[in-house]
N, C-alpha and C positions, 0 to 999 in steps of 0.2 A: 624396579625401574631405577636405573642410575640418576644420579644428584648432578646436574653441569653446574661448573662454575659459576657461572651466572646466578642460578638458584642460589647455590650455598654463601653469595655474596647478597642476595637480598633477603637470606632470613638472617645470617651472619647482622645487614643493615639495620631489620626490624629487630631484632633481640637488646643491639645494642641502642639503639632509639630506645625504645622500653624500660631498658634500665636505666638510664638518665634522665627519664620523665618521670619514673618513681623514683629518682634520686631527688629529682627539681620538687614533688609533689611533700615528698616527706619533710624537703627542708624547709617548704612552704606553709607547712603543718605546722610546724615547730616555732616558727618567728609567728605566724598572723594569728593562729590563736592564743597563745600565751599574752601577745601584745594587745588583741580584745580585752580578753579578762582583767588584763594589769591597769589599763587605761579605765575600764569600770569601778576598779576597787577606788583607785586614786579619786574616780567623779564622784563618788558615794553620798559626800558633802552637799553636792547639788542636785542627787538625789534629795532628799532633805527638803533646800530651800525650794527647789525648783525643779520640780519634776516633772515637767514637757518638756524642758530642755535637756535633760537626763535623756529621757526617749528618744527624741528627736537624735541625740549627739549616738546613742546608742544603735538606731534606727542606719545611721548611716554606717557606721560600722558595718553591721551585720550587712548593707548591698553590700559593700567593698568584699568581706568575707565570700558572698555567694559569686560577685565579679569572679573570685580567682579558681572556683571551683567552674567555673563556666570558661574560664581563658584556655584549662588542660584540653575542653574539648572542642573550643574554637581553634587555636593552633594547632590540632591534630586535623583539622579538617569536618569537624562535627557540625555542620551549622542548619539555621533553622528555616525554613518556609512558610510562612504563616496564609490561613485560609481562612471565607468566612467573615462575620461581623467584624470590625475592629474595635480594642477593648481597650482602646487608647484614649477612647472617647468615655470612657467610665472609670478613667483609671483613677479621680480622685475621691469617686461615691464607696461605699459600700455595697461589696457583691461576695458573695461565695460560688466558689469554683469546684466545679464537679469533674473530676478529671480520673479517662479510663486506666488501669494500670497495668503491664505488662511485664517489665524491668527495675533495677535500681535507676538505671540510666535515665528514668522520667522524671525523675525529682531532676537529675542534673539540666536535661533537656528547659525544664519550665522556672529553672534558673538563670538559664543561657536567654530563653525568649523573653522572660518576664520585665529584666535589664535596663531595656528603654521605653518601660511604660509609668514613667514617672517615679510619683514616691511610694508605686505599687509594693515592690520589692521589702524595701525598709518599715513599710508599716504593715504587712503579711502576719499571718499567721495562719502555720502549716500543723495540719494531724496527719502525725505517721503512725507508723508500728513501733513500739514500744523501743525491741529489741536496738532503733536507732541511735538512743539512749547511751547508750554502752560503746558507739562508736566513739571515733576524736573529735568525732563536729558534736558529738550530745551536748557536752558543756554549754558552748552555745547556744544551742537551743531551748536549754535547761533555763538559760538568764533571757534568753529573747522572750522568752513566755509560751513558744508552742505545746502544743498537747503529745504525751506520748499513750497511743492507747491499746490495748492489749486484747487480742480477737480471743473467740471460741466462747462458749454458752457458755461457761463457768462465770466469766467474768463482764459479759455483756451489761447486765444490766445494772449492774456497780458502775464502769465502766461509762453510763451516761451519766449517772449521777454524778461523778466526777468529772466530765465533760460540762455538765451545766455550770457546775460552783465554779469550774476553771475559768469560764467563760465570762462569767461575772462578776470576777475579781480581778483579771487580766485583762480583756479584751478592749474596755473601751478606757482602762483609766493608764496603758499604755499606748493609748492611741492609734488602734490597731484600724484595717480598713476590710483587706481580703483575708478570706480563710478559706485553705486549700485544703480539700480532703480526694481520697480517694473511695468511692463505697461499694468501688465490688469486695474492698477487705483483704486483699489481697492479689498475689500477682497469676495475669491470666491463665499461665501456665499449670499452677496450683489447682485453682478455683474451677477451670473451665469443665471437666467431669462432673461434679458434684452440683454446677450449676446448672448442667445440661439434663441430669437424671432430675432434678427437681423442676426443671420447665416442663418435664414429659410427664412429670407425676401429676402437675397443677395445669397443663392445657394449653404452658404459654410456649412461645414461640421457641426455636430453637436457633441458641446463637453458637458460634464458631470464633469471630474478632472480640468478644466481650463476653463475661458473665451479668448473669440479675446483679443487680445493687444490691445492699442491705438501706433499710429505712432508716436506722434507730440512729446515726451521727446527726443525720441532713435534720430529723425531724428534730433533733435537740436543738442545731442550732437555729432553725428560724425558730421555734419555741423563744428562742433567748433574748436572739439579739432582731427580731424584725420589729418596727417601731408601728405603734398604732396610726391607721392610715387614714384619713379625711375620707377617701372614697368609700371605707368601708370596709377594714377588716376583720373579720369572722372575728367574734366578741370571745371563741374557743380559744384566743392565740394567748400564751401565759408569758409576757413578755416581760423580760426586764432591763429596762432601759434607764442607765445613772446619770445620763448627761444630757438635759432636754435643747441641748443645742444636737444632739446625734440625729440624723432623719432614721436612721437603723439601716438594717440590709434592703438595699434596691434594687438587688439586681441579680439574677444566678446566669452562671457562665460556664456552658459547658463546652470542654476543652475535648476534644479528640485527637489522641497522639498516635501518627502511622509513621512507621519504621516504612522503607522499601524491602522488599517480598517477604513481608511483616515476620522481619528479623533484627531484632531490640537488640540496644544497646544495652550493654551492663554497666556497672562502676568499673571494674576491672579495665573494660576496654577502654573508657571516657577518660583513665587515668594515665595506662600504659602505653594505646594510640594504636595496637597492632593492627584495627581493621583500616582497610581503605577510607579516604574521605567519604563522610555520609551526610545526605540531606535527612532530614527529618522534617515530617509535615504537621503541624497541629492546627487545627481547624476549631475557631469560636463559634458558638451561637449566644448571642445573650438575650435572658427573658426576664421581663420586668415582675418587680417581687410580687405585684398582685395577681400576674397571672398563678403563682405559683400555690397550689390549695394545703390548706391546712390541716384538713382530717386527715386522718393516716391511711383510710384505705384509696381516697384518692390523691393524696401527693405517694403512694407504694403506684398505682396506675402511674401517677403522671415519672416517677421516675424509671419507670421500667421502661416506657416509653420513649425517653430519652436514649435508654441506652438500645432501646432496637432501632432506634435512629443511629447510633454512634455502629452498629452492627452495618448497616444499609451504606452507612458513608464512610467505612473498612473496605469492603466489599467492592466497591465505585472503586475506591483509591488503590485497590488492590489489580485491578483488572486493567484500570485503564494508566495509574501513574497520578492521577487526579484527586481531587475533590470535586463534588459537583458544584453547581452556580447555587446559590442562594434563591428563596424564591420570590420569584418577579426579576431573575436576573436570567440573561440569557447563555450569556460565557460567566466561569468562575473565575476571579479575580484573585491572584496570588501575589503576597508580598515575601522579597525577602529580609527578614532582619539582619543587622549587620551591627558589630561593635567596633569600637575603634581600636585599633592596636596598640597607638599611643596613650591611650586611657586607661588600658589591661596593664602594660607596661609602669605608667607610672602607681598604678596600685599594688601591685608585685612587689614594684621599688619600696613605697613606705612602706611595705610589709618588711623587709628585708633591713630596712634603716630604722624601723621602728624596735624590731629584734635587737640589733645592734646597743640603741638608746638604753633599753632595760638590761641589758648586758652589762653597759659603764656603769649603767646604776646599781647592779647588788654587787660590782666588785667593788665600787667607791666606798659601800657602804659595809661590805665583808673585810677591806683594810681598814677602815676606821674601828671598827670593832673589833679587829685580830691581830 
């Protein structure tokens, strides 16, 4: 079929938009984090005397950092829907977030939504895949204190063992609040066969929008960090809590992420911009820590369970464009998030002046020594 004009001037458009957002993206790389780390080295000292305000200065960094990774996919037209409890009302307790995963682009997405829920962002802490590690934002994460952890029976169960020690060297003496994991383990694409022969082997349901979870993160971290509870927690919980001002984890929060005609975003796209503007829907429930059980064959029940909920409320979203109401609600209530553009803009800016700064500074100090 012949190419019109027309066509060949708006892939001609999108080719050229694309490469000047990986132009904008890579020189954005280049100034914001160099300028993290250099401004760390320099606070070290106040690491030292003063280390909450080490974190806290650190703390803010790292939202600015996720700010600009969340601006590539609001100026491209990426933006967020929000459904479901609001977690705005918990954003300064401790909760762990249990969120389904599909794409790269969900990390980016619950960077973009996380944004304006306080000091959610900056006092986070995320468990990825290892392999993150090796990208340009690992560094970052490397000093933020998140966990990089590495799938498949080989190294599972090491793997928590080092999840716990991390937890309780990091977690609360960096002042940490939420921790984000994903525990189907991988991306749905991947996972969704191998999850689906193993629901027909063991009886359970069979899902299509989500795989089973695995147990072994979730159970480590309320092991770790959920704090003994006046009404009565299960005397089994092996808890280790450093700081008797912490109440522990309160709250778990599960995040449901629906693409429209459940087709995910990637990094590729979120960075380069080639698809049309897209909504994305993510949908809360949050449930307080004591309902959440401690034995492992029934918090394996009660997660599994979760996620043939997050199957059920795919499925809704899928059919109708929706999420449904909440219960005891009649109509489902959607917000949309929104950022300011003046506020992306001027973080970009000190990104870019911040570059600049450390520029004068190792030529001032390369002619003085040459």
């Amino acid at each position: 079929m012949a190419v019109t004009l027309e066509q060949a001037r708006r892939v001609g458009y999108t080719c050229l938009k694309a490469l000047l957002r990986f132009a904008f993206m890579v020189a954005n790389n280049l100034v914001a984090i160099p300028s993290y780390v250099l401004y760390l080295i320099v606070l070290q000292p106040l690491r030292v005397l003063d280390s909450k305000s080490f974190w806290y200065i650190e703390g803010v960094l790292f939202k600015w950092l996720l700010a600009m990774v969340a601006s590539w996919g609001w100026w491209a037209g990426y933006t967020v829907v929000e459904w479901g409890d609001d977690v705005q009302a918990v954003s300064e307790d401790e909760a762990m977030v249990l969120v389904n995963h599909q794409a790269t682009g969900d990390v980016c997405t619950l960077m973009m939504c996380l944004q304006d829920k306080g000091t959610v962002v900056r006092q986070m802490m995320w468990l990825m895949d290892h392999i993150f590690k090796y990208t340009n934002f690992g560094i970052v994460s490397l000093i933020h204190g998140d966990f990089f952890i590495r799938q498949g029976k080989a190294h599972r169960d090491q793997q928590l063992v080092l999840l716990k020690e991390h937890l309780e060297k990091y977690y609360r003496s960096r002042n940490r609040k939420w921790i984000v994991l994903f525990p189907e383990g991988g991306f749905l694409r991947k996972r969704r066969e191998t999850s689906q022969a193993f629901a027909k082997k063991n009886n359970l349901p069979f899902l299509k929008h989500v795989t089973l979870p695995r147990l072994g993160a979730t159970q480590v971290i309320l092991k770790t960090l959920v704090a003994p509870q006046e009404n009565g927690t299960p005397a089994g919980r092996d808890t280790v809590i450093k700081e008797s001002k912490s109440k522990g984890l309160q709250w778990v929060i599960d995040a449901t992420i629906a693409y429209p005609k459940g087709e995910p975003i990637d990094i590729q796209t979120w960075i380069l911009g080639y698809r049309q503007p897209t909504v994305t829907h993510v949908h809360y429930r949050i449930f307080p820590i004591k309902d959440v059980p401690a034995e492992p064959e029934a918090l394996t029940d009660w997660l599994y369970k979760r996620f043939i909920e997050k199957e059920d409320l795919l499925t809704h979203f899928y059919e109708t464009g929706a999420f449904p109401p909440l219960q005891g609600q009649t109509k489902a209530i959607s917000r949309e998030m929104t950022l300011s553009n003046l506020w992306l803009v001027g973080i970009q800016s000190l990104a870019f002046l911040s570059g600049g700064m450390w520029y004068c500074i190792f030529q001032y100090f390369y002619h003085c020594l040459f």
